[in-house]
N, C-alpha and C positions, 0 to 999 in steps of 0.2 A: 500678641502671639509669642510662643515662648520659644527660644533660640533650639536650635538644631538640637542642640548635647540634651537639653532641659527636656525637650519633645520625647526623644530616644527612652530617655530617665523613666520617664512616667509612664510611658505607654509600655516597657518593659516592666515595669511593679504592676501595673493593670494586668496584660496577658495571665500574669502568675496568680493575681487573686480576683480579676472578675473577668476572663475573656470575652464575656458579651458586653461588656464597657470597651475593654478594648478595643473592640469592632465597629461599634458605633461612633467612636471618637476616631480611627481610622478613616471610618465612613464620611465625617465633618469634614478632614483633611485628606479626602483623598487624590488631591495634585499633587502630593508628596512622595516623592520615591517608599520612601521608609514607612510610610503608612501602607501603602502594598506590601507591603512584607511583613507588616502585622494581621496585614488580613488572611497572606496563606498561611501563616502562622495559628489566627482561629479556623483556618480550615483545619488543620487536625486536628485541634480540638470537638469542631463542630464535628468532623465523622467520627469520634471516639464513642458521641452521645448522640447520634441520630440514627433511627432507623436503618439497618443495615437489608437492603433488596434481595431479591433469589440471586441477581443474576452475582452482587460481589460476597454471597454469601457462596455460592456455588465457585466460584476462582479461590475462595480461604478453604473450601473442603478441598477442591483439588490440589492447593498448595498444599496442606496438611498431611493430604494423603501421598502424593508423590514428590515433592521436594523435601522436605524435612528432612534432616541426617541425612542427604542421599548428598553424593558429588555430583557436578557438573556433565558428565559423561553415563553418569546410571539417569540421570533426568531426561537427559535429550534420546537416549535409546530406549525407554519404555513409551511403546505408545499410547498407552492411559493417558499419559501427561498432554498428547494432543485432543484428546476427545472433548477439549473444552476450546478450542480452537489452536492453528497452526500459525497465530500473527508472533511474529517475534518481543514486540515490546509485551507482552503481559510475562510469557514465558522467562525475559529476561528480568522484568519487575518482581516476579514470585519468587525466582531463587535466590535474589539478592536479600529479600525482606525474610527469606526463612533460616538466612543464615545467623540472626538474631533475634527471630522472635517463631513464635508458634499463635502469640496473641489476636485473636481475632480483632478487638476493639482497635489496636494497634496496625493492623495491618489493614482494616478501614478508613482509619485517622492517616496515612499513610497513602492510602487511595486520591481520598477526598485534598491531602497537602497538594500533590504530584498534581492533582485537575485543577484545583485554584492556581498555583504556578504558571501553567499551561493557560489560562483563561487570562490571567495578567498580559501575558506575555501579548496575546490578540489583543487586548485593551491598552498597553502600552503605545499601542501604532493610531491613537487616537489623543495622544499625547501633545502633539501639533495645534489640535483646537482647544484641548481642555484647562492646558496650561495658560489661554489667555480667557480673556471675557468670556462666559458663557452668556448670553441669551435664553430665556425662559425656552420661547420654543426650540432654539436646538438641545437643552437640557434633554426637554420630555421625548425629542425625538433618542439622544443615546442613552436616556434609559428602555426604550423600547430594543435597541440594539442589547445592551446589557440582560435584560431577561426574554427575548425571543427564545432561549433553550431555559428548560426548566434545570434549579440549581441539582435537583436529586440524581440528575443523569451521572453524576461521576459513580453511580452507585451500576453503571454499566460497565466501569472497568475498561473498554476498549473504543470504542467506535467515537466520542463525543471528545474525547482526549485527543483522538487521531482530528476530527475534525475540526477544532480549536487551536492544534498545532498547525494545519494545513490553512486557516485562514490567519492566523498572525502572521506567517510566513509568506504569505500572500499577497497583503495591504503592506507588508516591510517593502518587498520586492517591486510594487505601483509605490513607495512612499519614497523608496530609493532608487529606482530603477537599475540597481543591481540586480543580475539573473542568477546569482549565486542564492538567495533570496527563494528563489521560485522551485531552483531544484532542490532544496533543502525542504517547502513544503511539500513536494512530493514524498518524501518519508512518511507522508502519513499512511501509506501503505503497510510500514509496518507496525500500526499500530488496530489495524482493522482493515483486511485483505479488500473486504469490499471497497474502500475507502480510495481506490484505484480508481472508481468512479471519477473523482474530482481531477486528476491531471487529465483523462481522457475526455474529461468537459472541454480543461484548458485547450487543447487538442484540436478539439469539436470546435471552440469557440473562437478561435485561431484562423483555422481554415476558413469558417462563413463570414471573419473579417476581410478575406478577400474576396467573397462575392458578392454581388448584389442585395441589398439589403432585404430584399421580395422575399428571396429564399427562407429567411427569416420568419419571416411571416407567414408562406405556407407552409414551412414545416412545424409552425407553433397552430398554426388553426386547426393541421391534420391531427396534432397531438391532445388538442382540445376535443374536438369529435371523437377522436378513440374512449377519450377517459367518458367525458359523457354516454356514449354507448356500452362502456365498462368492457371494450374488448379484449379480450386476453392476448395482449401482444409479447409474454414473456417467454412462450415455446416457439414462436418465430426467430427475437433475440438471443436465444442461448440458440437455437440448430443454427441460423445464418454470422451472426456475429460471434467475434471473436473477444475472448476473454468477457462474455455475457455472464457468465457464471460467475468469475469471481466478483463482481458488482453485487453480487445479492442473488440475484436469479437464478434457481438453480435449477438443473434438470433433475426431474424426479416421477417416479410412476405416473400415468396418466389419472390411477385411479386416486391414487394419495393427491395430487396437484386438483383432482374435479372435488375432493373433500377438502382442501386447502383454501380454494374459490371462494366455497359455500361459507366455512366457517369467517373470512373474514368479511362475507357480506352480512353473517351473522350477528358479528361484532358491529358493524356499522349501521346496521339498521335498528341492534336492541341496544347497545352500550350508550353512555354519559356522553350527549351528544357534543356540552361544553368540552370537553376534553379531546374529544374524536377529534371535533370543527377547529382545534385551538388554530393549527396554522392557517386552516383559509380564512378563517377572522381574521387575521390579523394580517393577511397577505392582503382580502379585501377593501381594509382599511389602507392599506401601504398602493394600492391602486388608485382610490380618491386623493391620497395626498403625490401621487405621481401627475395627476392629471391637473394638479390646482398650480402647484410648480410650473408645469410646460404651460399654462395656460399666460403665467407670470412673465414666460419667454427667460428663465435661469439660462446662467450662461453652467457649463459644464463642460471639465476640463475633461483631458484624455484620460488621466487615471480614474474619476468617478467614472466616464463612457465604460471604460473597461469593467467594471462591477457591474457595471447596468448588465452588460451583453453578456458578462458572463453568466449572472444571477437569473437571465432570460434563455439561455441555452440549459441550464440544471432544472429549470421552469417546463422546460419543454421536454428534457429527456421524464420528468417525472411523471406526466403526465401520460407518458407510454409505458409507463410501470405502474399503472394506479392499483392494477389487480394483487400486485405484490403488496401489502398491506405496511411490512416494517421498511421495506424500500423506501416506499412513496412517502411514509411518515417523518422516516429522517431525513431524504432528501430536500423534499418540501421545504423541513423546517430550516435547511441549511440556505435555501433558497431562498426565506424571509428575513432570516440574518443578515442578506450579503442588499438585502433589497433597502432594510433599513439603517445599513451602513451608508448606503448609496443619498438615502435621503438625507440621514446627519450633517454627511462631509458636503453635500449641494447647500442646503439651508444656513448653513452656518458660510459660507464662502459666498451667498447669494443673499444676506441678509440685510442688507439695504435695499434689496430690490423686493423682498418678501415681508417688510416693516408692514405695509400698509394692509397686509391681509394676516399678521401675525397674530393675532388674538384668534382668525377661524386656523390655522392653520393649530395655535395651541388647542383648542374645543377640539380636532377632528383627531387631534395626534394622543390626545387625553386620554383616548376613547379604549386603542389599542394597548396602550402603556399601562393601564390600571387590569385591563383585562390578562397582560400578560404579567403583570405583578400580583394578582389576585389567584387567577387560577391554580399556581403549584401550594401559593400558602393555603389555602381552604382545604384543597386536596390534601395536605401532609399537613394538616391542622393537630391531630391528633402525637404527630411526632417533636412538630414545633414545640408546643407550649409544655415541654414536659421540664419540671422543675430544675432538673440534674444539668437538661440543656442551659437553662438561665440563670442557674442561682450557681452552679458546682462552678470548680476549678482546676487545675491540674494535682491539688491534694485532698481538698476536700469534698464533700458531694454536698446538695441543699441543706441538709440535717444537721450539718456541720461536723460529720462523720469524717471515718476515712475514705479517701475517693475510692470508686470500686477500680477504678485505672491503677490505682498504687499498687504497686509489687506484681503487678500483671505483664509484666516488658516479656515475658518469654511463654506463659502457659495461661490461659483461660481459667 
């Protein structure tokens, strides 16, 4: 292994002339502080040259159009500039990024640095177990943690940012039992208003620690029967509860909300049913491996309890939003995150007692971890394998041309 300084040396000449070697050899080492930092490092490269989505294609038109040349005080008084939402981190991320550039690729590569940063940072708090022996079967269990959220979401700009901030901040706060930790993950408010959801689970999850554990259980059965009967519990939610709206839910014409219903039972009945299903596959899976654990009698400490009952209260609020379609999608998925963290940090802390069933426990955990490492690549197959992605660099492109990123820092 080559010394610290040596390490540094070479993966800095790599970055500069093959970043996707870079990455891959971060990816070898990555117990290593410095190898995380080469990898958000190819994250701006990698959004330089990867498909750019509507929705941060749509934050670069609005930056374009109402920050550029404008001061701090003409941006915040035109209300255009909210019409793409009123969370304070994009607004404060745009003006910042247009005070030197107008470059779209750059203010992608920019996006994509800022959500790999942010995903470190949640992946840092798992640094407890990764730094010693890994175990096969806990490996495949946190790679299932690591791709539960497909990588292309930073190309959402706000809501996946906010809720990767709010689970690092989360597991620091159980990893440290400072509360300083916990209010700090509450900011993920202002990174996606809905995103409020999340302390008022904490809230939620809080309070039913003090009752009877029953309660628990018929409020998750009622929540099950609703979603099953697809009731529309969200014009109940937004008139009786309080701050229902900014959760996602919003109140809106009867007529537009009964064409709202329709079209995304539309989507769910005709659309790529692998993609639709992605999280209750993989929730399903993370249920059999719940049941083979308790069956094991794992001992589990208070802070994995605390992800259980939380990842079971967000479990249960989704399930009374099922009608809401983008609700219930990322809730969910934020829900199998927090379920296959719960399993890692068990398995790995319980793995003398899980030796003798480790080979089913690797077969069942296989199942979900390839499914969710499979699915975004097939899906964005088309954007992966494109030459520029693998072969360029930050000067030149596969032809061995000039990069089309050179002399682009300021204008398209």
């Amino acid at each position: 292994m080559f010394s610290k300084g040596k390490y540094i040396l070479i993966q800095s000449l790599l970055i500069l002339l093959s970043p996707i070697v870079s990455f891959v050899v971060a990816i070898k080492f990555y117990k290593q502080g410095i190898s995380q930092i080469f990898m958000i490092i190819f994250a701006f490269y990698f959004g330089m040259h990867f498909y750019i989505g509507d929705d941060l294609t749509n934050h670069y038109i609005n930056m374009r159009m109402f920050y550029s040349g404008k001061s701090w005080n003409e941006i915040i008084s035109n209300p255009l500039v909210f019409g793409i939402g009123h969370d304070y981190y994009h607004i404060l991320m745009k003006y910042l990024i247009s005070r030197f550039t107008n470059s779209k690729i750059i203010f992608a590569g920019i996006n994509a640095l800022i959500y790999a940063a942010i995903f470190i940072n949640f992946f840092r708090e798992f640094r407890y177990y990764y730094k010693n022996f890994m175990p096969v079967m806990c490996g495949i269990l946190l790679l299932c943690v690591i791709f539960t959220v497909q990588f292309y979401w930073y190309g959402g700009v706000r809501f996946w940012f906010g809720a990767f901030f709010f689970a690092g901040f989360y597991l620091r706060y159980l990893n440290t039992e400072k509360r300083r930790y916990l209010l700090i993950s509450f900011l993920c408010v202002l990174f996606h208003f809905s995103l409020i959801t999340l302390p008022l689970v904490w809230i939620a999850n809080w309070a039913l620690s003090k009752l009877w554990v029953g309660v628990r259980v018929i409020l998750l059965t009622i929540s099950l029967l609703f979603r099953f009967i697809h009731f529309d519990f969200v014009p109940l939610l937004v008139k009786y509860v309080p701050g229902a709206e900014v959760m996602g839910l919003s109140r809106i014409d009867q007529r537009i909300h009964e064409d709202l219903l329709r079209y995304n039972a539309e989507i769910r009945n005709s659309g790529n049913m692998v993609y639709l299903h992605r999280n209750e596959v993989l929730l399903f899976f993370s249920g059999i491996l719940l049941l083979l654990f308790w069956s094991r009698k794992v001992t589990v400490t208070k802070k994995n309890m605390s992800i259980f009952f939380y990842s079971l209260t967000i479990f249960t609020l989704v399930n009374f939003g099922y009608t809401e379609l983008i609700f219930y999608d990322r809730f969910l998925k934020m829900c199998v995150l927090l379920i296959y963290t719960f399993l890692f940090m068990v398995s790995y802390e319980n793995y003398e007692k899980l030796k003798g069933v480790s080979l089913i426990i690797m077969m069942i955990s296989a199942v979900p971890m390839l499914f969710a490492i499979l699915t975004p690549l097939v899906e964005m197959r088309r954007h992966l394998y494109s030459p520029e992605l693998l072969f360029g660099n930050f000067f030149i492109d596969w032809t061995g041309g000039i990069s089309s990123v050179h002399g682009k820092w300021y204008n398209d």
